[in-house]
N, C-alpha and C positions, 0 to 999 in steps of 0.2 A: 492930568487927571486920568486913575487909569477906568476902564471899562471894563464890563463881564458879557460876552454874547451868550447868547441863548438860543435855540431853535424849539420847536415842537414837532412831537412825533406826531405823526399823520394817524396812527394806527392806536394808538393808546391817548394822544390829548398831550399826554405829560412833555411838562419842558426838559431839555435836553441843553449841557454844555456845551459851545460848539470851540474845537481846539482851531490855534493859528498858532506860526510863524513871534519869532522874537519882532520882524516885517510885519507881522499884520497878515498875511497870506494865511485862509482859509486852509484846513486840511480838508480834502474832499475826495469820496472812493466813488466813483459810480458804480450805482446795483446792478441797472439794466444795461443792456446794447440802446445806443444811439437811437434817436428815435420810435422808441420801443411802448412809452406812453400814447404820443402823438396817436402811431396806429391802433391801440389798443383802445382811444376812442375817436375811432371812424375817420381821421382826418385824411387820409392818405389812399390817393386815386394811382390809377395807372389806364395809358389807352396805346394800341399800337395799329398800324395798319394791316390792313388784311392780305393786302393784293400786293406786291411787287412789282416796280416800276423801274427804270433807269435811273441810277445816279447820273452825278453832272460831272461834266472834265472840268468845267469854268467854273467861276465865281456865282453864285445864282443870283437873278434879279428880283424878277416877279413870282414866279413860281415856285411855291413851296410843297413839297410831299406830306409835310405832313403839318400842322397848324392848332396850336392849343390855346383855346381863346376863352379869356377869362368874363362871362357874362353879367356877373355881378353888380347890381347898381355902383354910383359912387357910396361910399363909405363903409362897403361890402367885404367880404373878402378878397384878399390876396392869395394866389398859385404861389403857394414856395417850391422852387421846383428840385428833388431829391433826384433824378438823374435824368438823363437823355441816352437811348440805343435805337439800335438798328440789327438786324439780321439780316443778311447778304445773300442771294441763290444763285443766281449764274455767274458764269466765268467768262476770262478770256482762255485763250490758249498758254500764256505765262503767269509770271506774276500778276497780284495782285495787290491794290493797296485802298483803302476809304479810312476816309475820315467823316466826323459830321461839321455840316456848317448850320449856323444859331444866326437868325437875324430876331433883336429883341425891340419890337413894336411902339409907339408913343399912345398915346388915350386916344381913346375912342377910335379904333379902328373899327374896322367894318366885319360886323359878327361873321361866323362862318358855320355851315352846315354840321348837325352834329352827325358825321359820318359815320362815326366808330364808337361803340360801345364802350362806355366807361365802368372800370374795374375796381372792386377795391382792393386796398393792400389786408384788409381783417376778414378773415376766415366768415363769410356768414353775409357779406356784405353784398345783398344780392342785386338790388336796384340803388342806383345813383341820383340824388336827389338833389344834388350838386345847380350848378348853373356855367362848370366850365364845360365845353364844347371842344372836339377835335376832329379837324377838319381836313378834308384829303383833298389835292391836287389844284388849291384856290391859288386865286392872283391875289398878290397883297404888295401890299408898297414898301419900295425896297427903303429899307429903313437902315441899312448897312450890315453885312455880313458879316459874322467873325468865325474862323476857324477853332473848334475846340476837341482837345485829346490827342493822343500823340496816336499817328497815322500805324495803320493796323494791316497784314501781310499774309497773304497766302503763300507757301512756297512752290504749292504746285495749281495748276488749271486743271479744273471740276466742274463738268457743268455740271452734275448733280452736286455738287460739295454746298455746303452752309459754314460761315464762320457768324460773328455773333461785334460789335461795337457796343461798350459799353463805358458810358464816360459819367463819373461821379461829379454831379453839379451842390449836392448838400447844402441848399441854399444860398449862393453865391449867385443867385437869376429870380427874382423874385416878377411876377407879371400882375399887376394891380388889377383892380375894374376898371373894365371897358381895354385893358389895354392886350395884346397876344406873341405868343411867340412861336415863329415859323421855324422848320428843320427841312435838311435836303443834305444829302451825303454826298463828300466827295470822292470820285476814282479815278482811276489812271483810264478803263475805259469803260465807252457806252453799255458795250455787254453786261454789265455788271450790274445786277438786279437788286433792291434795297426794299425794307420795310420800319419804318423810321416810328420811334414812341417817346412814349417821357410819360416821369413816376413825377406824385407830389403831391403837397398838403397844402390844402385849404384854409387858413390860419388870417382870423382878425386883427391885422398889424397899424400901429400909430407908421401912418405915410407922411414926411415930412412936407 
């Protein structure tokens, strides 16, 4: 049997043919950049730390720099998290290198101080009405570390120099209600001063 698909224009009502594939494979051009609705109604937060602290040489356990805890009752919203960064200020006297390390939380951890001001990504979005929270310099339970982003390089030592870590997560770390996710950079050494953040959308998702 064959079939005729159809669509409707958002803009006019009227239906529209929609062309495929001899497969069956939709034709499809996107209008906008990525995530370009989303923010365009309000979903899309950003928070980063204010103060610069030491990165870690080791693996982290308990302590995290920076801590994005999703407050939400159960059946609340979900953090879809659109990236994780850091900006870097002091040096050593050589090279340098950081990366970030992601430990991502199970339910119901233990809420954390809303330290920092939440931002949003839409022009205008002046107060945060949200219930996620980001939280600076808490103990949390190490829930297992993972290394994400390919390790980033200064080729000379600056203690006045800044470089910037920016690692594209685009929904690939989503943090339910009640659950959170900690950050802490890694470097080669102690000198090397960090301000750790994360972007993201707030979005009612079926949790399996």
């Amino acid at each position: 049997m064959d079939y005729e698909l159809f669509g409707v224009r958002i803009s006019t009502g009227n239906k529209v043919s929609l062309k495929a594939t001899r497969e069956g494979d939709l034709y499809i051009a996107q209008n906008l950049p990525p995530y370009a609705l989303a923010t365009a109604a309000g979903r899309g937060w950003q928070a980063q730390a204010t103060s610069a602290v030491a990165g870690t040489t080791t693996i982290p356990t308990t302590t995290a720099l920076g801590t994005l805890y999703n407050g939400y009752a159960g059946g609340g919203k979900s953090l879809v998290i659109d990236r994780i960064f850091a900006n870097t200020e002091a040096y050593d006297a050589g090279k340098n290198f950081f990366f970030m390390w992601v430990c991502i939380h199970k339910l119901a951890v233990t809420a954390v101080a809303a330290d920092i001001t939440i931002h949003g990504l839409r022009g205008g979005d002046v107060t945060y009405g949200g219930s996620a929270r980001f939280g600076i310099g808490d103990t949390v339970v190490d829930d297992g570390w993972h290394s994400y982003g390919n390790s980033q390089e200064s080729n000379q030592g600056n203690a006045q120099g800044m470089s910037n870590i920016d690692v594209p997560i685009e929904g690939k770390i989503v943090i339910p209600p009640t659950s959170a996710m900690s950050l802490h950079v890694g470097v080669n050494d102690s000198n090397i001063t960090v301000q750790v953040g994360a972007s993201w959308y707030g979005v009612q998702l079926d949790l399996a």
